[in-house]
C-alpha positions, 0 to 999 in steps of 0.5 A: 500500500505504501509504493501504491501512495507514493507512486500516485503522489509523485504523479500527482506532483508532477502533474502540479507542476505542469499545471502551474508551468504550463498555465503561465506558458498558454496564457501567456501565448494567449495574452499575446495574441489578445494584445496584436489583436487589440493593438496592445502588443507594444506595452505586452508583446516584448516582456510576454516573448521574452519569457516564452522563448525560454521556457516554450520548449520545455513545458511539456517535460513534466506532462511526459513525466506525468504519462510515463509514470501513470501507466508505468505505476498504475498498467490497467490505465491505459486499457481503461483510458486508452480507448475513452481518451482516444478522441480528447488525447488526439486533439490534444495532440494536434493542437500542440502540434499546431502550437508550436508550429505557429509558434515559430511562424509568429517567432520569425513573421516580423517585428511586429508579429503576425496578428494570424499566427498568434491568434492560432497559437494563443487559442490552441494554447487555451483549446489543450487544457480545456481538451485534457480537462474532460479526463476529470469528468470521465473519472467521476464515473458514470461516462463509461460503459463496459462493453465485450469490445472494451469500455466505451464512452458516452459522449451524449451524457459526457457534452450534456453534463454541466459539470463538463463544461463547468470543469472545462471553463475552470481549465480556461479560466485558471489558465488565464488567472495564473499565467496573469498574476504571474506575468504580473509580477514578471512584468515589474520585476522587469521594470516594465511597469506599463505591461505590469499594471495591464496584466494586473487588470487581466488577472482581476478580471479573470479572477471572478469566473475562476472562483464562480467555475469552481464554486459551479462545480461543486454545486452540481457535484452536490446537485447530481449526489456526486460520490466525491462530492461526500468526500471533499466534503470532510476535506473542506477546511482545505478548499477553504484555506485555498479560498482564503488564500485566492483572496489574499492573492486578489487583496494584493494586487488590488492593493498593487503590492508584493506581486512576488508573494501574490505569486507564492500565494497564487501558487500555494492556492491552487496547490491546497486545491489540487491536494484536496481534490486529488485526496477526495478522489482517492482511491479511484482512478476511474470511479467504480472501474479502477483504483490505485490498488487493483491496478498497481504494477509489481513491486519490482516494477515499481521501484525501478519506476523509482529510480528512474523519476529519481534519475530524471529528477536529477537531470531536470532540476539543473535544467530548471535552474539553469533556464530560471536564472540565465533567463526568467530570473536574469534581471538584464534578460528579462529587462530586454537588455539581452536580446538572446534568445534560445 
């Protein structure tokens, strides 16, 4: 029982941390773009592209890790879900692929950008998540049917579901708030005050449907008579420190003070929130098909699995650190002093 708890913790945090990663690079893709779009792009475009063209390349490490190690842990996950995400997953994938193709369309179509190019990419940068997020519906159970041909999933009750969409709007919407109060922050750290106090502006407006969204979904939770919403319900006091915490986070940039700590605070927010969500839903990887215990993979298997994300750690922490402080925290960089670019 042990490895099956540490195996599906490690995952979680891998899957944490590209969540936060990943949501400051579309947003940031999407502001962008929203910026061309607007005639916005000389107070937002510079400071977006210089911290995208570091970190763009590398985003996707942790969702790898997170995919390796989930099927690696947990075999009987990829028959349950390698059938029902076959349509998600391929969109997924296609919008990546479209993504960094119009990433580096937009990259070398002119100073001033490509107002096509960054709009296909701002969007497809928001399309992922929002692709990826319906795998948290299908968990909830009631999607999918066991069938002699394998599970098969019910797409009419999967679209009908309100709490589809409202999980899908969540992913948007999260997506926007962090990448805003973090480019927020960048932004000053930067010196550029002007971009600072427009992303401050984006990240209170998207604040608003973000806590709405997560507040729709546990009402339709408790409307539907959820199995997890029982569950989140003893865990409440740590969606309550997570709302208390988005408060703070809002507090400080209305008050337009320590964007740092709004950023810490954002994080730690979403973090509580993750935790107690990933909690509540133990231990079902797909409720009532599948859980951790069933569907573990052999001792043996496991700790190889181990050393493995111990030995991968090792070479992707360096690499953080070293794109952190060449680029997002190299004050000359990040100024627009040093026009370089990776």
């Amino acid at each position: 029982m042990f490895l099956e708890v540490l195996g599906i913790t490690v995952l979680w945090i891998f899957l944490l941390g590209y969540v936060i990663v990943a949501s400051i690079d579309f947003g940031a893709g999407f502001f962008n773009a929203y910026s061309l779009v607007t005639n916005k792009n000389h107070i937002l475009s510079g400071i977006i592209k210089r911290y995208l063209s570091p970190v763009w390349e590398i985003t996707n490490v942790f969702f790898v890790f997170f995919f390796v190690g989930i099927v690696g842990f947990f075999p009987q996950t990829a028959y349950y879900y390698g059938t029902v995400l076959l349509v998600p997953a391929s969109i997924a994938l296609i919008l990546l692929t479209l993504r960094g193709s119009y990433y580096a369309f937009e990259s070398y179509s002119g100073v001033t950008g490509h107002k096509g190019y960054a709009l296909m990419y701002g969007l497809a940068g928001l399309f992922i998540p929002a692709s990826l997020s319906v795998v948290l519906t299908i968990s909830e159970g009631g999607f999918v049917q066991l069938t002699e041909v394998g599970p098969q999933l019910d797409y009419n009750a999967l679209f009908t579901s309100p709490l589809t969409w409202a999980i899908v709007v969540l992913s948007i919407t999260a997506v926007l708030y962090i990448s805003a109060v973090f480019l927020t922050w960048y932004a000053h750290y930067a010196g550029d005050n002007k971009a600072g106090m427009l992303m401050r502006k984006y990240a209170l407006v998207t604040s608003l449907p973000l806590i709405v969204s997560a507040i729709g979904i546990i009402v339709e939770m408790r409307r539907t008579g959820n199995w997890h919403y029982a569950n989140m319900v003893d865990l409440s006091w740590l969606f309550i420190v997570s709302g208390i915490l988005f408060l703070a986070t809002t507090a400080l940039l209305w008050l337009k003070d320590k964007y740092g700590f709004a950023v810490l605070l954002m994080i730690l927010q979403f973090a509580t929130a993750f935790f107690a969500y990933g909690i509540s839903h133990y231990p079902y990887l797909l409720y009532p098909y599948l859980t951790v215990h069933d569907s573990f993979t052999t001792t043996s298997m496991a700790i190889a699995i181990v050393i493995a994300f111990i030995a991968g750690l090792c070479l992707l922490i360096p690499s953080m650190y070293l794109v952190l402080k060449l680029f997002i925290f190299n004050k000359s960089y990040a100024s627009g002093d040093e026009e370089t670019h990776v």
